[in-house]
Every structure is written in structure tokens, then in C-alpha cells.
C-alpha positions as a Python dict, from the first residue, in 0.01 Angstrom:
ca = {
    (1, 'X'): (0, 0, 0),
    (2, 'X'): (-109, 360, 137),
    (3, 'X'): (-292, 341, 469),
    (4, 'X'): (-618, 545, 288),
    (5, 'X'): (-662, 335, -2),
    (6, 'X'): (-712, 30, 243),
    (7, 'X'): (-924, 215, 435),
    (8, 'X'): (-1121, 371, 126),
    (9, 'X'): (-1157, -12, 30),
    (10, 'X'): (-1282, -138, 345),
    (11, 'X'): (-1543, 148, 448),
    (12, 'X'): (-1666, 45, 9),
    (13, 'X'): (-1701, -280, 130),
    (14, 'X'): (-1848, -271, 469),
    (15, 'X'): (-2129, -65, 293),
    (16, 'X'): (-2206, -384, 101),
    (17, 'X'): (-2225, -602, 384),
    (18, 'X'): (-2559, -552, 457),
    (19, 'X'): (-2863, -858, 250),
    (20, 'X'): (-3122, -564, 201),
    (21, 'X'): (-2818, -332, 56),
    (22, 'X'): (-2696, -612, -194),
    (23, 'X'): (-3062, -669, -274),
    (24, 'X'): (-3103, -294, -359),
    (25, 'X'): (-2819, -284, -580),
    (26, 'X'): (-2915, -591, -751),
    (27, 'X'): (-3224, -392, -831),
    (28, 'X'): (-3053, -115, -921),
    (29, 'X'): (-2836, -271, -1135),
    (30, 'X'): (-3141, -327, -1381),
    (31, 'X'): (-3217, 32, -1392),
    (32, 'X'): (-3293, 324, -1168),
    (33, 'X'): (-3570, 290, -903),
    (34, 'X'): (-3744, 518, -618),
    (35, 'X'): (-3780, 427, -276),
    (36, 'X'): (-4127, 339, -349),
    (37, 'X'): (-4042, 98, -629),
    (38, 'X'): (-3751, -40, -393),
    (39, 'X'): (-4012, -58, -115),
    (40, 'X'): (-4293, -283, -294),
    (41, 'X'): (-4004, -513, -464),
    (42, 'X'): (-3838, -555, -109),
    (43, 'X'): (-4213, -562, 64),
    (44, 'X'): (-3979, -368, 352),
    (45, 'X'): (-4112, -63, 529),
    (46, 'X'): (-4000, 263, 364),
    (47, 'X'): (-3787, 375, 619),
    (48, 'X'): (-3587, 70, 625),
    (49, 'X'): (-3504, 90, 254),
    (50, 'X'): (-3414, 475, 308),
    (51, 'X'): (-3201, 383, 550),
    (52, 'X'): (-2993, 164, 338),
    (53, 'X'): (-2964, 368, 35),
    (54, 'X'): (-2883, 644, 321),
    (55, 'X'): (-2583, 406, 395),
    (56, 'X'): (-2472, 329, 14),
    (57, 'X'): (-2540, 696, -80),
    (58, 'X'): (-2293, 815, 207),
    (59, 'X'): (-1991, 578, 92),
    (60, 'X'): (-2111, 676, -300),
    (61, 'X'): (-2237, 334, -436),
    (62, 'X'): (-2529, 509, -555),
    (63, 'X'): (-2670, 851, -619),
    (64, 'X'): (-2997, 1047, -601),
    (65, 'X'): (-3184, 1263, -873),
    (66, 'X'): (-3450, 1455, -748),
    (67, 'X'): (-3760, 1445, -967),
    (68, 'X'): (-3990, 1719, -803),
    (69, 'X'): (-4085, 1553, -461),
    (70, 'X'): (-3897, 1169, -577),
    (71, 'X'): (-3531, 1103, -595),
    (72, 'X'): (-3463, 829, -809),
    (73, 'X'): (-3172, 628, -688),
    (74, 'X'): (-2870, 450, -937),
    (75, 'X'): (-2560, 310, -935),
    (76, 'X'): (-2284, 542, -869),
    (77, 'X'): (-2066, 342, -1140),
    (78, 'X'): (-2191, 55, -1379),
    (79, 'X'): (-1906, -173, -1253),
    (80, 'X'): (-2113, -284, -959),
    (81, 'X'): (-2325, -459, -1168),
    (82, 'X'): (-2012, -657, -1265),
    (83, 'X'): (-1890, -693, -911),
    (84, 'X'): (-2191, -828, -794),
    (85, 'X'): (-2213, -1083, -1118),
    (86, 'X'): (-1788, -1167, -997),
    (87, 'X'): (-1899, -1195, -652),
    (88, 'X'): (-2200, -1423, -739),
    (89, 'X'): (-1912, -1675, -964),
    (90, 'X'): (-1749, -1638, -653),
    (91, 'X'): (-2034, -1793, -439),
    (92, 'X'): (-2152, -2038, -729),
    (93, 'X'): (-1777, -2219, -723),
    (94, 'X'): (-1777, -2236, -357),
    (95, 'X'): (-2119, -2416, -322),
    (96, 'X'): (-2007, -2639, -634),
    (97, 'X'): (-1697, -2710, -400),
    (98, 'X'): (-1884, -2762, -70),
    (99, 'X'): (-2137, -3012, -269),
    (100, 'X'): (-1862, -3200, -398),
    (101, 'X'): (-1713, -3199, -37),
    (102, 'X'): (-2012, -3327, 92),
    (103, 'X'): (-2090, -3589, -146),
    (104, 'X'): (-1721, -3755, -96),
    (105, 'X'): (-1828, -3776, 293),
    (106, 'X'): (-2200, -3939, 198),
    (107, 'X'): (-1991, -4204, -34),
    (108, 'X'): (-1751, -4263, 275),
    (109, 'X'): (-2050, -4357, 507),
}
């Protein structure tokens, strides 16, 4: 596969792998916010959350609108919502697998 598109795919992801990023667009994927919504959900300082969406806005996961002196921030594309829902599946089987793991040891003991 072309040397790019790998690299496209990694820099997308790498600008997920950040817990106050995935929380932001888990927010986001319920609708569009400003940095002062974001802030009081988070309870993070301002600058904190700015600098995230400054990360996620730079590898286009989400987007700005101006609104006079507030840019409102959204998704870049609606199938992030999904990929976070796959992503959370994902997570969900391997706990369900690591409990089941875990509760063959306790019966061994």
C-alpha cells in the first residue's frame, strides 16, 4: 500500500491518542460545542482544551466556525461518531474476554 496513505492513517490516529481528545470528540459527536462548553463539561482549564482541539483541528478531525468572537467546534466527518461507537465494541469484547480469562484462573485456585 502507498507509503502516504499509511502515513495519512497513522498521523489520523496518533491525533486520537490523546483521553481529553477522545473525550472531546465524544462530546462533539452529540453536537457542536465552544471551548467554553468543552471547558465546563471537561472541568479542564481553557487552554488545555484549546490545545487539543488545536491538535484535532490540525490533522482535520474537527473544524471551527467563527460566531463573532466564538468558534464553535464539530466533527470534520460524522463517521467518527461511528468509529468511536466501533472502537468502544472493540473495548467492550476485550474486557468481556479478560473477565472470562480471569474468572477461569479464580475457579482454578
Amino acid at each position: 500500500m502507498n507509503q502516504s496513505i499509511q502515513q495519512f492513517k497513522a498521523d489520523f490516529f496518533k491525533a486520537l491518542a490523546h483521553p481529553m481528545r477522545i473525550q472531546i470528540l465524544e462530546l462533539l459527536s452529540d453536537g457542536s460545542k465552544n471551548v467554553n462548553e468543552l471547558q465546563s463539561i471537561l472541568g479542564s482549564e481553557g487552554s488545555a482544551v484549546s490545545q487539543q482541539l488545536a491538535v484535532l483541528r490540525s490533522k482535520n478531525v474537527v473544524q471551527g466556525t467563527k460566531e463573532g468572537t466564538t468558534v464553535t467546534y464539530s466533527l470534520r466527518d460524522p463517521l467518527i461518531k461511528d468509529l468511536l461507537a466501533v472502537a468502544k465494541q472493540i473495548f467492550d469484547n476485550h474486557l468481556v474476554d479478560a473477565i472470562s480469562m480471569l474468572e477461569d484462573i479464580r475457579k482454578d485456585t
